[in-house]
C-alpha positions as CSV (number, residue, x, y, z in Angstrom):
1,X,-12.5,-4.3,11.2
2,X,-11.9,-1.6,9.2
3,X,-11.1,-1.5,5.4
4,X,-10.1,1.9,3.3
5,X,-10.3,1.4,-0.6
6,X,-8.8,4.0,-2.8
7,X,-9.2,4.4,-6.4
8,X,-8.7,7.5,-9.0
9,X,-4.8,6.5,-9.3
10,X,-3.5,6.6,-13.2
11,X,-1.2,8.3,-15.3
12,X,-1.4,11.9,-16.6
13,X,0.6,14.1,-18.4
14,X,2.8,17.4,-16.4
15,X,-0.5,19.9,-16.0
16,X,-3.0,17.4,-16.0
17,X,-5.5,16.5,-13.0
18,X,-6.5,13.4,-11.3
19,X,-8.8,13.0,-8.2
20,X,-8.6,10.6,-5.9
21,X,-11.2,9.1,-3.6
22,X,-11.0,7.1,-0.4
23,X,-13.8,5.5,1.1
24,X,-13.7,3.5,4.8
25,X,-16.4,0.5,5.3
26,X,-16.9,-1.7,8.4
27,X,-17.3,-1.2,11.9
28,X,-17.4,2.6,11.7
29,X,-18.5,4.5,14.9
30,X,-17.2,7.9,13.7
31,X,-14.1,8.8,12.0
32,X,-12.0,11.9,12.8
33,X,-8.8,12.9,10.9
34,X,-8.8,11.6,7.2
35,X,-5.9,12.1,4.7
36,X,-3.3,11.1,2.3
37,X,0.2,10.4,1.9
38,X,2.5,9.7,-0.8
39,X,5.8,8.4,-1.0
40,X,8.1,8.1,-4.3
41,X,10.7,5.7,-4.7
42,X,13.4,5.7,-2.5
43,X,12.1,7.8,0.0
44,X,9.5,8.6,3.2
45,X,6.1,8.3,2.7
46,X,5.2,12.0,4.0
47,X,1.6,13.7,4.8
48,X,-0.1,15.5,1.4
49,X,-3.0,16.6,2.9
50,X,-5.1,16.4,5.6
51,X,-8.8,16.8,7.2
52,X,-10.6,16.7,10.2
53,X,-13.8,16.9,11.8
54,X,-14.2,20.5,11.0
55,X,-13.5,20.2,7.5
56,X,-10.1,21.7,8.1
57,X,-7.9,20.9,6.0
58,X,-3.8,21.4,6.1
59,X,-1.8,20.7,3.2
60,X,2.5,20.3,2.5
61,X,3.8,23.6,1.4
62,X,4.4,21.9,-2.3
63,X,0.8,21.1,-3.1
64,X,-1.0,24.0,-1.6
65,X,-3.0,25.8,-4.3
66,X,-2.7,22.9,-6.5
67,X,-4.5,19.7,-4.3
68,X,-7.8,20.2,-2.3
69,X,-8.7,17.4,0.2
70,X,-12.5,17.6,0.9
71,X,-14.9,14.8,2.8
72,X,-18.3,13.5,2.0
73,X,-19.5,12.7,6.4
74,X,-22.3,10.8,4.8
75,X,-20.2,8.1,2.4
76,X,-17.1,8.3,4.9
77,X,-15.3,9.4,2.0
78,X,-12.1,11.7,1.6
79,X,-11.3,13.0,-1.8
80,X,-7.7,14.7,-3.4
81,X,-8.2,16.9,-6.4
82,X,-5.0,17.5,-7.6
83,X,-4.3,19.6,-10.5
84,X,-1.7,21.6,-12.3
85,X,0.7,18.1,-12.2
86,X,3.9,18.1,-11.6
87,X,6.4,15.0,-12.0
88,X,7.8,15.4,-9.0
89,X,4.1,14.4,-7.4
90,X,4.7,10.9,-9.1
91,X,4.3,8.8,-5.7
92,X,2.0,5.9,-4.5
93,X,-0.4,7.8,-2.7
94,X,-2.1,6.2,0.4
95,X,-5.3,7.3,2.2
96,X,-5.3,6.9,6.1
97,X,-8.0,7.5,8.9
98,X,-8.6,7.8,12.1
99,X,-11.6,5.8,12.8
100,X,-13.4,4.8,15.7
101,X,-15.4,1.7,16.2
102,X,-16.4,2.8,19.2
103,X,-15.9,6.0,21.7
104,X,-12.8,4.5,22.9
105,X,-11.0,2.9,20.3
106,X,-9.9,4.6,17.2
107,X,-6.7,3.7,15.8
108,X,-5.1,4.3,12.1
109,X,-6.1,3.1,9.1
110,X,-4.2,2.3,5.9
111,X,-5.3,2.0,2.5
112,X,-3.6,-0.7,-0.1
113,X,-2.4,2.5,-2.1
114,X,-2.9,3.7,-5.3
115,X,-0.1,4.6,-8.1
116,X,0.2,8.0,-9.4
117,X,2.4,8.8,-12.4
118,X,3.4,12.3,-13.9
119,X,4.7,12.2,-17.3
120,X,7.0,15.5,-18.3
């Protein structure tokens, strides 16, 4: 079994930063794609950012310049920097993984989620 906890969630005012962090414990073999999502009320939760093996990372056209997803291999950690705020990022943000306990099984991961609020 798998767990992801998330933490860094809070509230901030429009221009203000917050990072998040994600880290995955358990039976861990290797892990491949990690990233987060978000999704506001009323609506999809929808990719934010994303990062793979590489250290790759792809991003939705609204946060790019603003978020940057980075990994720590060693901790099994993902982190979101997000700055320059918006309210429109207010969301719960969730961290997901791809991680395999062993070559052959690696299915998606979901973190509990973590609130982020933009005040204007």
């Amino acid at each position: 079994q798998v767990q992801l906890v998330e933490s860094g969630g809070g509230l901030v005012q429009a221009g203000g930063s917050l990072r998040l962090s994600c880290t995955a414990s358990g039976s861990i073999f290797s892990i491949n794609v990690m990233g987060w999502y978000r999704q506001a009320p009323g609506k999809e939760r929808k990719l934010v950012a994303r990062i793979t093996l590489s250290d790759s990372g792809d991003y939705e056209d609204s946060v790019k310049g603003r978020f940057t997803i980075s990994r720590d291999f060693a901790k099994n950690t993902v982190y979101l920097q997000m700055n320059s705020l918006k309210p429109e990022d207010t969301a719960v943000y969730y961290c997901n993984a791809n991680v395999c306990s062993s070559r052959y099984a690696c299915p998606n991961y979901w973190g509990q989620g973590t609130q982020v609020t933009v005040s204007s």
